[in-house]
Structure formats: structure tokens, C-alpha cells
N, C-alpha and C positions, 0 to 999 in steps of 0.2 A: 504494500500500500504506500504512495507517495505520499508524505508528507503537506498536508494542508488542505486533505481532500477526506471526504467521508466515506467510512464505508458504506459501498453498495452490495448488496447479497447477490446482485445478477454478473456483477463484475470478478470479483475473486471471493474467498470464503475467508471467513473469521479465524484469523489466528488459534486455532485448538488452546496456545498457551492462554491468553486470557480467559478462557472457561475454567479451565485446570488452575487458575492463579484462583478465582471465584469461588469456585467450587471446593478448593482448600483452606482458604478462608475462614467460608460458614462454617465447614469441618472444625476448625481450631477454636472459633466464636462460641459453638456451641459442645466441642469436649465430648464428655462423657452425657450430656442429654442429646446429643445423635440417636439417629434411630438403630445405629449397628452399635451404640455404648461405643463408639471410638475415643483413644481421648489425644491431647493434644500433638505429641512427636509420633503417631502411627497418621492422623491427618495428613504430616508434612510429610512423612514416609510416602504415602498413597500419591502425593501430591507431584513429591519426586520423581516417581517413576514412570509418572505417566505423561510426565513432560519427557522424557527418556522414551518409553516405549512410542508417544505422538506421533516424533519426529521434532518436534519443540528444541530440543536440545540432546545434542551428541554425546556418546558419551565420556570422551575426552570435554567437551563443555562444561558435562555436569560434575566431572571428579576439578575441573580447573576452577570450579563456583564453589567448592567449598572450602572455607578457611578455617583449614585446620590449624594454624596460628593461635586462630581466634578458640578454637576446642583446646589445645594445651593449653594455654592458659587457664582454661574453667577446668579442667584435670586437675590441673596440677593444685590451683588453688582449693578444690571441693576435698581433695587429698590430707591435703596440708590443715585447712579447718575440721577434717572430721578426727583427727588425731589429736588436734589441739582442741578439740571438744570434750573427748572421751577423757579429757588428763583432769577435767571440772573445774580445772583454772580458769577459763572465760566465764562461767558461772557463779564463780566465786565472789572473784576481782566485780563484777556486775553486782553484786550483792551487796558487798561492801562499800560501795556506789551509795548505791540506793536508800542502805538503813540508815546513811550518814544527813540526810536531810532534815530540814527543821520544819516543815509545812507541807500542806497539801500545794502549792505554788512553786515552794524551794523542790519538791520531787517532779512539778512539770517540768524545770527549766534544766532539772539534772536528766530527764528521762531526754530531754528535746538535744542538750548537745552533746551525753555521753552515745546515744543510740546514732546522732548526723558523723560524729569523729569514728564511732564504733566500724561505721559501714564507709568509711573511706580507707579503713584499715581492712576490713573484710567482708565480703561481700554483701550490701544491703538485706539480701534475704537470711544469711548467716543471722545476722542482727535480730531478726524479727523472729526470726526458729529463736533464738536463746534468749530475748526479750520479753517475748509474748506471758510464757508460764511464769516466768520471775515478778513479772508487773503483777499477775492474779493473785500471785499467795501475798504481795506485798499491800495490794490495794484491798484485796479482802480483811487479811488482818490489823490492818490498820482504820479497817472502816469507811474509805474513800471509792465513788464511784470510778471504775475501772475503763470506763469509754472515753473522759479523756487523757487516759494517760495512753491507752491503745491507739489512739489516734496519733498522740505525739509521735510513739513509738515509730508507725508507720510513716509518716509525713517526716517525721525527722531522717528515716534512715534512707527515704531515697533521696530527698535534700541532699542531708550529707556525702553521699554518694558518688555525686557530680564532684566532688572534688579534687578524686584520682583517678586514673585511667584503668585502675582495677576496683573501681569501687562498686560499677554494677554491666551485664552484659554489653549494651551498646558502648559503654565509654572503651571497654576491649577490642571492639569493632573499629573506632573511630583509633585508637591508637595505633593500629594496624593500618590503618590506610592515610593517616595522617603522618607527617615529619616530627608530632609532639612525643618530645621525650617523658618519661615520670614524670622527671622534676622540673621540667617546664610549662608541663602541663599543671602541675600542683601549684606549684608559684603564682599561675594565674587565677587557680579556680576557688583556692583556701580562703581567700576573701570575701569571694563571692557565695560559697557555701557561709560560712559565719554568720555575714550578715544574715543571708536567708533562713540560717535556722535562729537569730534573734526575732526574727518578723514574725515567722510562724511559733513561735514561743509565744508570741506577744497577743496576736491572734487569736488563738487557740485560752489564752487567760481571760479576753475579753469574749470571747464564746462561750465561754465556763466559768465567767465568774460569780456566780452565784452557787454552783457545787464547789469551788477553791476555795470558800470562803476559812478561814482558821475555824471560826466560831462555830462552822455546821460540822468537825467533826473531833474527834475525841485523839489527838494524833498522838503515837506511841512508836517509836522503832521496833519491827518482827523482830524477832530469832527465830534464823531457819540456820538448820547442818547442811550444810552442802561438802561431801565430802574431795577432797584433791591429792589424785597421784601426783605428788611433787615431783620424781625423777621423770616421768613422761612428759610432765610441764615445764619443768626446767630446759627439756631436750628443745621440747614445740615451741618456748618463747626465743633459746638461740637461733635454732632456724630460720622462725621469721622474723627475727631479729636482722639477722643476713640478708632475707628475701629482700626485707625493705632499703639495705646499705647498699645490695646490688642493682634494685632500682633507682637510687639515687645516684648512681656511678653511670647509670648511662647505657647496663647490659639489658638484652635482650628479653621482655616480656615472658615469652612464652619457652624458649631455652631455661630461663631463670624459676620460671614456677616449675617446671618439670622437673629438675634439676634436682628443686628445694626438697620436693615432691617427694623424690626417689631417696634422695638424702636420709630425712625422715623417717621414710619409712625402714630401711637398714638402720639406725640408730635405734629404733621405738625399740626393735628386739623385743616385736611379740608379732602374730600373727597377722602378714600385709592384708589376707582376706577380711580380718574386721573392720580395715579402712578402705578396701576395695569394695567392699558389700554395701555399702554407704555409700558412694559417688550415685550422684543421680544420673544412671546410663542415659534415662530416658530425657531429660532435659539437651543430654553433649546430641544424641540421635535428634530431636528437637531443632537444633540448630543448623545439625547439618542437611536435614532435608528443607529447613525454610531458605538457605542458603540457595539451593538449586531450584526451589519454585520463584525465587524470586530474579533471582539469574535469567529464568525463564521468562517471565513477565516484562523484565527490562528489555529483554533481545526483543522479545516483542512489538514492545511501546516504546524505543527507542526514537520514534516521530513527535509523539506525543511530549517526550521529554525533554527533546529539543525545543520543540514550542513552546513550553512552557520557561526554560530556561530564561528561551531567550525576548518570551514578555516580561520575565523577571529581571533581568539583565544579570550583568557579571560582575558590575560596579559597589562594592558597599557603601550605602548611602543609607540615608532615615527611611525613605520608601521601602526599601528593599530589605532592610533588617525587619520591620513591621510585619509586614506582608510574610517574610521568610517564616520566621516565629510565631503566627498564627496557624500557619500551615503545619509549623514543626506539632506545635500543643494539640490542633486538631486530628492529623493524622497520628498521631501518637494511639490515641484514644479511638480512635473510628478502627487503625490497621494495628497496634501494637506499636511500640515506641522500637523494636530491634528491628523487623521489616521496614521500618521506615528511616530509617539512619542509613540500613544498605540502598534502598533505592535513592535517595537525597545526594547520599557519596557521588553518585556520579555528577550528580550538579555542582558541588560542592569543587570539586577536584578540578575544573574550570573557571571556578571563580578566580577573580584578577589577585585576592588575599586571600587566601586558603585556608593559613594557619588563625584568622578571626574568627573564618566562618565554622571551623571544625567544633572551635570553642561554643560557639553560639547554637551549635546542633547538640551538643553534649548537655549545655543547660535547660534550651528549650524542651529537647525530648525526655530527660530524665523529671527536671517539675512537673510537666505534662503527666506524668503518674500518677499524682494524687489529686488530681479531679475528682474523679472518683473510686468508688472501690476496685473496680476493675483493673483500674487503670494501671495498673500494678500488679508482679506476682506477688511480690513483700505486703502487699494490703491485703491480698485474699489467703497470703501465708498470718497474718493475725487475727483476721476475719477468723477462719476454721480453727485457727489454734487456742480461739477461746468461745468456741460457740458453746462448748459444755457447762461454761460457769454464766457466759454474757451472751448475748446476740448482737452482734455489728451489724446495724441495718444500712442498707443502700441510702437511705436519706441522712443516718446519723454521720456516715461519712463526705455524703455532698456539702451538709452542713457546714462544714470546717473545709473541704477540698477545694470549693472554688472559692471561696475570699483568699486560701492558700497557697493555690494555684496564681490568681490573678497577680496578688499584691508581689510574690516570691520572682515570679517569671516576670515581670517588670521593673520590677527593682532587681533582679542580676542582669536584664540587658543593657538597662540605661549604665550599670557599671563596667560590664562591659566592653560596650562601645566608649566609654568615658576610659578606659585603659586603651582601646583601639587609641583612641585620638591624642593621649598622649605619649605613642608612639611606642607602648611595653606588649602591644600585642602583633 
């Protein structure tokens, strides 16, 4: 199909990839309420192959579409945190966090930037698995409603997120296909996470301030045992202790998490299968079949994307970040925020400043998560991880998601773009 022209049904046939891009889609939208109970990396599986069996994509195409980069790195890292899980030292350290608070306001603002710092360190969803249960026994026994502190949790950790290039899946994507180093990327974005998690701290007290009050609850510090293998933690903090000194030096992402990985695991000297049986296969298969239906999609809509580009232009100016950033927040939510950073890349990799726009695709898509519950795995990972004691309802998270959406993701572009313009980006 020539660019600039409509499809006609009498003239050539519809690209098969665009059905197949749709049609795995609503697969992934709808999970395990499909009518065959599929659920979301067997969609992308289905979706993969049939771009492969079409004729859509070759299959030298389809093994060149997936970045495996981008999988070692979630290896290595899902490796690395389930050992430093099992040692109860993140559990702990979190705990001793927590009991040290003087209010129901002093534990918002503890939940809001140790869970944003937490998840720039390791993985936003990490955060929200070891966060979620610690908040219930601490908000139950201390007598305080536990919905807004589940919200901070979640709205802080993918906040905080945005501020490493491992801090959650796309920002892995965007580091791979961008020239941003760790620590050139952290340099830039450490500010702009901060603020954002003082907004939504701030937020989130004026949403609640009438369950924050001191006077509505009776506050005491818990005592809970959480117990801690010290030698397995000692091991799992020098590791990543490393992991992060070699980020900082400038080596290799995805080399360096596997690396750490492997390390590890020969050090722990106990059996690799208990930390191998734990990596979530199905999320790395997840990735790698959206990688090639999305592969597909682009080779497809490759007209499409060019016109659109180039209504957009290649110039960064105020039109064009506006415009860009609506689109980022919107499709983020409509298609998933990691499908839409790979398709955007190729826009992006054209622009006249590259390295602004990488930045501005990393904050826009990552805020865009807490819109709403969906919006996010880390949200519907606290959603479920406390449906037994609480119910997180879809309104109770809109309520807090779009003031914290709106305010967060306009206050990190205007800063920025105000770093753009004074020449540090």
C-alpha cells in the first residue's frame, strides 16, 4: 500500500499483520476471561506465530525482533531479587522502615519514598510483591485504613521507577536502544523522580486527609518476627552491591545482570532450582512474543508511521513535547506502556535530539501507569495481593490516579524540558 492512500478491498488485501496485531491485543486485554482461559504470554505466543506462519514476518525477522538484551537483563535481575528475597533481608530492612514512624502521615510519606527509591533499586513490581503484605499487618495492627497507604505503595513504586534504566521493563527497552548510560540516565531522572514522589505524597494527604488525621487513630508501633538468613544476605547485598558499582562504571546492562546472576547463584551454595523455580518464565516468554507481534505491526504500518512522524515533526519544541506526551500517557493505557515505547522507538530514533526524547518516553510512559489500576502490573500486583484483607476498587484507584497522573507527568516535563534548555540534557 503507498503511503497517503486508503485502503481499498478491490485493490490489494489487508495486511494479515494488522489482524494478528488486533487480535493479540484483545487476547492480552482480556487474559484469562478469554473464552479459551488464555492468559497473557501464551496471547503473545499465539500472536507470534502467526505473524511467522502468515507470511507477516520471516523467520530470520522474527528471531532479529526479539531482544534478548532486553530478557537478560529481566533474568538476571528476577534471579538476583529472588535470592535476595528468600535471605528476609528486604523484609526486614522494610520493616524496620516502617515501625520507625511517628503518624499515620509520617508512615504515608515513609511508604511514598522508601517504596519510589525501593523500585529504582529493584524492580517496581519486586517492591509491590514485598510491600503489599508488610503494609496489611502494619496498617491493621496499628488500626489505620490500609487503601491509602496501598495506593502510595503503588503510585510511588512506579514513580520511583522512572529513575533508573532498571527500574521497570520499558526503561530496559529504552536503554537498549538509546546511547543512555546508568548513570547518565540516573543523573537526569533522580530529580525528576523526587520531586514526583513529593507531589504525589502531597496528593495522596490531601485525598486522605480526613483518614490521616492523628486524632482518628490510636497509633502504636507493631512487633512483627520476621526472620533473616544473615550469610545468604550478606552474600545478596555484596553482589548487588557490585551490580550497582558496575552500573555506575559504565559496563554492560545485560552482561552485568547475568553475570551478577550467575555469581550468586554459585556463592548462595544451596540449590540454583529454588531460585530458578521462581523467575517468572512466563512474563521473559511474554516479552519475547510481544517483541515479534509488534515487529510485525510496524513492518506493516511503517506508512502510517511515517505520516504520523512527520505531522509530528523531528524538531523538539512546546508543540511537539505536548502532543508527544499525550500520546505517550494515552497509548500507554489504551496499548500497555512496553508495546508502546517499542513502537514510539522508531520515531524517536529520528528525532533531530534523541537523547531528550528517550528521557521524555521513559517519564511519560512509566507515570502513565497509575491512571488507573490497570494501568500497571505493580497496581494489579497490590490490587490481588490484598484482596483477602481489602478490596482495591477501580474507582478507589482512579480517585488518586488521575490528579497523580496529571499533576506528576506535568511537573517532570516542564522539568525536563527546563534541563533540555539548559543545555544538561
Amino acid at each position: 500500500m503507498k503511503p497517503g492512500t486508503a485502503w481499498n478491498p478491490d485493490e490489494e488485501p489487508l495486511n494479515p499483520a494488522i489482524f494478528i496485531f488486533l487480535i493479540t491485543y484483545v487476547l492480552v486485554s482480556l487474559g484469562e476471561n478469554s473464552p479459551r482461559k488464555l492468559d497473557r504470554p501464551t496471547a503473545t505466543l499465539i500472536g507470534a506465530a502467526l505473524m511467522v506462519v502468515s507470511g507477516a514476518l520471516s523467520r530470520s525477522e522474527a528471531r532479529s525482533a526479539i531482544d534478548f538484551s532486553t530478557l537478560a537483563v529481566l533474568f538476571g535481575l528476577m534471579v538476583l531479587l529472588t535470592i535476595f528475597m528468600q535471605s528476609g533481608f528486604p523484609a526486614w530492612l522494610a520493616f524496620q522502615v516502617l515501625r520507625r514512624c511517628r503518624g499515620p502521615r509520617h508512615l504515608l510519606a515513609i511508604v511514598v519514598f522508601s517504596a519510589g527509591i525501593g523500585a529504582a533499586l529493584m524492580l517496581n513490581d519486586t517492591v509491590c510483591l514485598l510491600g503489599t503484605p508488610l503494609l496489611l499487618q502494619v496498617t491493621v495492627q496499628a488500626g489505620l485504613p490500609p487503601i491509602p497507604y496501598l495506593l502510595a505503595l503503588a503510585t510511588s513504586a512506579n514513580i520511583g521507577s522512572v529513575m533508573t534504566l532498571t527500574g521497570n521493563p520499558q526503561n530496559i527497552i529504552i536503554g537498549h536502544a538509546s546511547l543512555w548510560t546508568w548513570t547518565g540516565f540516573a543523573l537526569r531522572m533522580i530529580p525528576l523522580g523526587l520531586v514526583s514522589l513529593a507531589a504525589n505524597c502531597l496528593i495522596l494527604m490531601v485525598i486522605y486527609r480526613s483518614s490521616l488525621r492523628p486524632a482518628a487513630v490510636q497509633w502504636s508501633p507493631p512487633e512483627l518476627s520476621i526472620p533473616v538468613q544473615r550469610d545468604l544476605a550478606f552474600k545478596s547485598v555484596c553482589v548487588y552491591t557490585g551490580l550497582i558499582v558496575a552500573f555506575l562504571s559504565g559496563a554492560p546492562l545485560d552482561v552485568t545482570c547475568v553475570s551478577a546472576a550467575v555469581l550468586l547463584l554459585v556463592w548462595a551454595n544451596r540449590p540454583p532450582r529454588d531460585a530458578l523455580e521462581k523467575v517468572d518464565w512466563s512474563l521473559l516468554l511474554f516479552f519475547a512474543g510481544l517483541f515479534v507481534v509488534v515487529q510485525g505491526f510496524v513492518k506493516a504500518e511503517t506508512y502510517l508511521l511515517e505520516r504520523w512522524i512527520q505531522e509530528l515533526g523531528l524538531e523538539v519544541q512546546p508543540k511537539t513535547i505536548a502532543l508527544f506526551s499525550i500520546a505517550s500517557v494515552a497509548g500507554s493505557n489504551l496499548f500497555s506502556n512496553v508495546p508502546l515505547v517499542i513502537i514510539f522507538s522508531h520515531w524517536v530514533k529520528q528525532m533531530r535530539d534523541p537523547p531528550f526524547v528517550w528521557l521524555l518516553l521513559a517519564l511519560t510512559s512509566t507515570f502513565a501507569g497509575n491512571l488507573t489500576l490497570f494501568g500497571s502490573v505493580a497496581n494489579i500486583i497490590v490490587a490481588q495481593g490484598a484482596q483477602d484483607k481489602v478490596t482495591l476498587r477501580f474507582r478507589d484507584f482512579l480517585l488518586a490516579g488521575v490528579p497523580v497522573t496529571l499533576v506528576t507527568t506535568i511537573l517532570g516535563v516542564l522539568l525536563l524540558w527546563a534541563f533540555w534548555r539548559w543545555g544538561w540534557v
